[in-house]
N, C-alpha and C positions, 0 to 999 in steps of 0.2 A: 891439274885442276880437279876438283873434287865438285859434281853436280846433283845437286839435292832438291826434290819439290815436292810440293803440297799443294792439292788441290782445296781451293776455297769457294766452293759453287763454281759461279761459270770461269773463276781467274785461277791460274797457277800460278803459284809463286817458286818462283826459278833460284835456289841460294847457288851465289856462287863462289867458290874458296879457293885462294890461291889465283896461279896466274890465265889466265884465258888469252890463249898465244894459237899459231894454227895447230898445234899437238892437239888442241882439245878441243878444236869448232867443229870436227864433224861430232863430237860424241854430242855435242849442243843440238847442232842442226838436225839429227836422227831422232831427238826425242822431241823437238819441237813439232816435227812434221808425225813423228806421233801421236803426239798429246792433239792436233788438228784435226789428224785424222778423226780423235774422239770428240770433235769436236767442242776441244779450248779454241777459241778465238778471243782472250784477255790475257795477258803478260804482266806479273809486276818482277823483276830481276833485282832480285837482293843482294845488292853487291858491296854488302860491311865487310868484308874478308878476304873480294879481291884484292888482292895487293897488285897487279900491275896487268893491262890488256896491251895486247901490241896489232897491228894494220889489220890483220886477218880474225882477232878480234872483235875490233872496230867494227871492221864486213860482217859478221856474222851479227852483229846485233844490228845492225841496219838492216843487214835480209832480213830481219826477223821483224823490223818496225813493218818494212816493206809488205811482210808476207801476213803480217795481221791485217794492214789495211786493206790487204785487198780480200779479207774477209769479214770488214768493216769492224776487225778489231782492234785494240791498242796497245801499246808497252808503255810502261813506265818502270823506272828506276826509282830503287831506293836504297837509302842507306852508303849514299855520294860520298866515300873517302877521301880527302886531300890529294892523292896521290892520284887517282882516278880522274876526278874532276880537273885535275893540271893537263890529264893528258887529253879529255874533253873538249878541254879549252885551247889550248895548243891547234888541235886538229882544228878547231872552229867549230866541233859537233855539240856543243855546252848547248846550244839553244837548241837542238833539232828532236832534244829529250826531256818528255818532262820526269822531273826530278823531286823527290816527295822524302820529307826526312824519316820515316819509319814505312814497314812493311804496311801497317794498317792503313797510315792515310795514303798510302797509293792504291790501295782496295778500295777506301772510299770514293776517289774520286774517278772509279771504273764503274761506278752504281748508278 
């Protein structure tokens, strides 16, 4: 998985490319608890170009909802591929994420 961001005032936006399997959740988790440490507490994950997340995953972006709110900050998702959103849905995590069709309006609705 290839992980790329950009900070936009207080949100990072998180691209993510390829598959996000457990090969790649610590390199996720190392820069999240970095970007906290500088204090990001906003998340938007852009995930037009994941092509497939597997259980560990899954885990990693729940710690991550997990770990903003307990810094009363939040994630959202955008850019919900067909293939992602099945496996979403499957797991039954479709509702647990809000889900915003482009990168911008998941920034707006962090303002």
């Amino acid at each position: 998985m290839k992980l790329t961001h950009e900070d936009h005032n207080q949100v990072s936006v998180l691209n993510l490319q390829g598959d996000l399997t457990h090969e790649s959740t610590d390199h996720l988790r190392k820069l999240v608890v970095q970007m906290m440490d500088n204090n990001t507490r906003d998340f938007v994950l852009d995930v037009n170009e994941m092509e497939f997340i597997d259980s560990a995953g899954l885990e990693a972006i729940i710690w991550l909802q997990e770990r903003c709110g307990e810094q009363l900050g939040q994630v959202r998702l955008a850019n919900v591929q067909d293939n992602v959103n099945t496996i979403l849905e499957i797991t039954r995590l479709a509702s647990r994420f809000d889900k915003h069709p482009s990168v911008e309006s998941a920034i707006k609705s962090l303002r």
